[in-house]
C-alpha positions in Angstrom: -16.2 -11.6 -9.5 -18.0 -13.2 -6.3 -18.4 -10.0 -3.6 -17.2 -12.8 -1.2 -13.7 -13.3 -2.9 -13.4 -9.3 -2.0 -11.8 -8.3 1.5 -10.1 -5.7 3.1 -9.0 -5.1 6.5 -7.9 -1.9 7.9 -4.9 -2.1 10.5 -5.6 -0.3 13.6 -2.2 1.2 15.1 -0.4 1.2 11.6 3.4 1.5 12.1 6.5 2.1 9.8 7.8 -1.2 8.4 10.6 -1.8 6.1 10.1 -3.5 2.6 11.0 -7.2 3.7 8.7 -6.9 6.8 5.9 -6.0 4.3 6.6 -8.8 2.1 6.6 -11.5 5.2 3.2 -9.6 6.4 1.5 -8.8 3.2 2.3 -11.5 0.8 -0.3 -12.2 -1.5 -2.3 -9.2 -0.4 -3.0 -5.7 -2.3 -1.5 -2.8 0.1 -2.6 1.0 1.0 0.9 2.3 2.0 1.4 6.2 3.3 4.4 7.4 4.2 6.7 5.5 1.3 10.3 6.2 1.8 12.2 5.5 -1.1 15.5 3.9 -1.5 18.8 6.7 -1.7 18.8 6.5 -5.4 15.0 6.6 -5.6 15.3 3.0 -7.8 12.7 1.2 -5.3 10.6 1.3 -2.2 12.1 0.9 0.9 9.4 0.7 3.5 6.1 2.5 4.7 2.9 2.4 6.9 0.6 -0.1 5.6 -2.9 1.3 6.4 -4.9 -1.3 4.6 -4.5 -4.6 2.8 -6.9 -6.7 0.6 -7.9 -9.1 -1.3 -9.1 -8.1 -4.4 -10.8 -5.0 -3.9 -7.9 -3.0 -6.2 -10.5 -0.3 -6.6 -11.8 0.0 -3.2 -8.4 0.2 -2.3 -8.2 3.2 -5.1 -11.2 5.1 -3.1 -10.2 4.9 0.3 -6.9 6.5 -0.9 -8.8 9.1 -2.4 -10.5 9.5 0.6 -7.3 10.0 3.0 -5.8 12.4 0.0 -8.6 14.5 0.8 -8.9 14.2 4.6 -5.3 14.2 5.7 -2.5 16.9 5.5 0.2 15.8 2.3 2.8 16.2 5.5 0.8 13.4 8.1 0.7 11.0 4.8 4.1 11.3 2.4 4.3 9.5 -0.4 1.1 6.9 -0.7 0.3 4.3 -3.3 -1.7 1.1 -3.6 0.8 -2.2 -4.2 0.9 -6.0 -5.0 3.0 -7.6 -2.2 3.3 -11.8 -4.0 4.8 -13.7 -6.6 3.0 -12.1 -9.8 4.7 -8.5 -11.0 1.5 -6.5 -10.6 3.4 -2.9 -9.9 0.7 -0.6 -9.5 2.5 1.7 -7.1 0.6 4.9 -7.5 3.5 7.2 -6.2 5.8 6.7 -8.7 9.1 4.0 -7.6 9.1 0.8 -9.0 11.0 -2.3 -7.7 
């Protein structure tokens, strides 16, 4: 793969955003959440930060989360995991939940 094809873009003043404002944001993109709140039943993901989004750089997107697992407090981040937001089921929450 072209190293132009790869991108990712961190987002300065992250915030807490519910699943459908992710989708509308992030479609087509690979996402860094933190803080994943799940749904009552634990049967999907409701929402989180988004602290990164790409374009395919899945496994760039893998070591930066290693690197916040290892510089942040478990508490500051909550549940974390790298996602497909688009049309192709590419589920590769790393927290667990599927949708």
């Amino acid at each position: 793969m072209d190293k132009m094809d790869k991108k990712i873009v961190k987002i300065d003043n992250p915030k807490y955003m519910t699943k459908d404002e992710i989708r509308k944001k992030f479609w087509n993109h690979q996402v860094l959440l933190t803080n994943v709140k799940m749904k009552p039943d634990y049967s999907a993901m409701d929402g989180g930060i988004v602290r990164y989004y790409a374009t395919n750089s899945m496994d760039e997107l893998y070591a930066i989360l290693g690197e916040i697992r290892r510089t942040e407090d478990d508490d500051a981040i909550g549940g974390c995991g790298i996602k497909y937001i688009g049309n192709i089921y590419m589920n590769l929450y790393a927290a667990g939940g599927e949708e």
